[in-house]
C-alpha positions in Angstrom: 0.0 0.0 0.0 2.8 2.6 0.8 4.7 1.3 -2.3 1.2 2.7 -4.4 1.0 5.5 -2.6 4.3 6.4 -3.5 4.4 5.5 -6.8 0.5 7.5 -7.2 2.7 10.8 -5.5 5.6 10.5 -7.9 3.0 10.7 -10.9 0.9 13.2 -9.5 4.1 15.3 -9.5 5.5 14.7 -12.8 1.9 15.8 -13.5 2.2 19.0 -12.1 6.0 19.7 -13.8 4.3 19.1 -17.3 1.8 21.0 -16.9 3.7 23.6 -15.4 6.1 23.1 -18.6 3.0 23.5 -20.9 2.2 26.9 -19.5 5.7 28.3 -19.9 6.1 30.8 -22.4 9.7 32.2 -22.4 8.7 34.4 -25.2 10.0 38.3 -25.0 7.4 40.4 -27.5 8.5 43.5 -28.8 6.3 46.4 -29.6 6.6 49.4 -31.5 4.8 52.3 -32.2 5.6 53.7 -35.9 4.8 57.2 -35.7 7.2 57.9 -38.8 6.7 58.7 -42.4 6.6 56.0 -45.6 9.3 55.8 -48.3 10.3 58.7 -50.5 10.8 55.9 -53.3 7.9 53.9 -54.7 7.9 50.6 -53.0 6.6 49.5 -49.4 8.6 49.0 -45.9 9.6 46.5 -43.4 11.1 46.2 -40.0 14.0 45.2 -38.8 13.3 43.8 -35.3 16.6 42.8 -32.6 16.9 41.2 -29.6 19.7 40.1 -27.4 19.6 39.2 -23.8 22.2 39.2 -21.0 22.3 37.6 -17.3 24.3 40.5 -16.1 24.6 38.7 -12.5 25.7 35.6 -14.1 28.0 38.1 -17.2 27.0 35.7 -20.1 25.0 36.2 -22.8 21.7 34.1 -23.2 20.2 34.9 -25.9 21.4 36.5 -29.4 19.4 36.0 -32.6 20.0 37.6 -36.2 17.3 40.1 -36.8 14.1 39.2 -38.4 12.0 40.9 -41.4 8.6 42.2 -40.2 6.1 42.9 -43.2 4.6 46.5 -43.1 1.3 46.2 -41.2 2.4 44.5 -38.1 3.5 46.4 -35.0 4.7 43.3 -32.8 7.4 40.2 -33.2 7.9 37.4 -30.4 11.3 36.0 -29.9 11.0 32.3 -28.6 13.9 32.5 -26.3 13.9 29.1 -24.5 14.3 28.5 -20.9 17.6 30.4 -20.5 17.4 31.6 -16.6 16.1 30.1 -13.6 12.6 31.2 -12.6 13.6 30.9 -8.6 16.2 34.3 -9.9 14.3 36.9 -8.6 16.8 39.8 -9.2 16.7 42.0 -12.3 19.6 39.9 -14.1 18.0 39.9 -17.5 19.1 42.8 -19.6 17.4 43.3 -22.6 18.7 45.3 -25.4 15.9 45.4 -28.3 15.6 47.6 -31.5 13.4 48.1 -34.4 14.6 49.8 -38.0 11.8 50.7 -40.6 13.0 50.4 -44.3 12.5 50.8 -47.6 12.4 47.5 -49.6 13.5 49.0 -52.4 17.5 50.0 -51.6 16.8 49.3 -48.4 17.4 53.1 -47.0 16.1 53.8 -43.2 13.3 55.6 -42.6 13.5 56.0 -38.3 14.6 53.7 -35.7 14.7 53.3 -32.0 16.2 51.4 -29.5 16.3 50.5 -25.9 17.6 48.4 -22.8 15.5 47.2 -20.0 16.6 45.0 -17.0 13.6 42.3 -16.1 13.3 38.6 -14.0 13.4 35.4 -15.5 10.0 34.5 -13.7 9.0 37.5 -16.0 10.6 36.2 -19.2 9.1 32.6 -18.3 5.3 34.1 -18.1 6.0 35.9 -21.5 7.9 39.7 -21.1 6.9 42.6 -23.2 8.8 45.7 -24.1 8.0 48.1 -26.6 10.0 51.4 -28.4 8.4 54.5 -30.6 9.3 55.0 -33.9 9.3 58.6 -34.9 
């Protein structure tokens, strides 16, 4: 009886981990607000959207991705960063450095950009963090 018992507790708690895992987002989404012009060439726009994120207790980088292309029309991009700090750190370790560049497709030229660096918990990061910039 205490061997089922056991072995019933031991279940009910890899239960609870996966479905704690489930819920997990470790997603930062960055936002912008584009309060800039169009292109002075014929031809629509993109964004150019970065992220990179750094333990600064720990001094290592955690996440770095190449930028990604946004289509015109959108306003948000979520990074899927992976589980890359412990969710019992409860200091403001994570440092994230974020930007967004709005260009021409044609040639490519800048049209405004903004940048910015905010510090953050991994329990944040692990619930799904946002940050946002203006574009003007």
């Amino acid at each position: 009886m205490k061997k089922a018992i056991g072995i019933f507790m031991i279940m009910l708690a890899m239960v609870f981990a996966g479905m704690q895992s489930a819920n997990a987002q470790w997603t930062i989404t960055v936002h912008w607000d584009d309060q800039c012009g169009g292109c002075p060439t014929p031809g629509g726009y993109e964004y150019y959207v970065c992220l990179q994120v750094k333990d600064t207790c720990r001094g290592v980088t955690v996440f770095s991705q190449d930028c990604v292309i946004v289509s015109s029309g959108n306003n948000q991009h979520t990074f899927n960063v992976g589980q890359i700090c412990s969710v019992d750190e409860h200091r403001n370790c994570m440092q994230m450095a974020y930007g967004v560049v709005k260009r021409c497709i044609n040639g490519q030229s800048t049209i405004c950009s903004a940048s910015n660096i905010t510090y953050t918990r991994c329990e944040l990061i692990y619930l799904g963090e946002d940050v946002s910039v203006d574009l003007e």
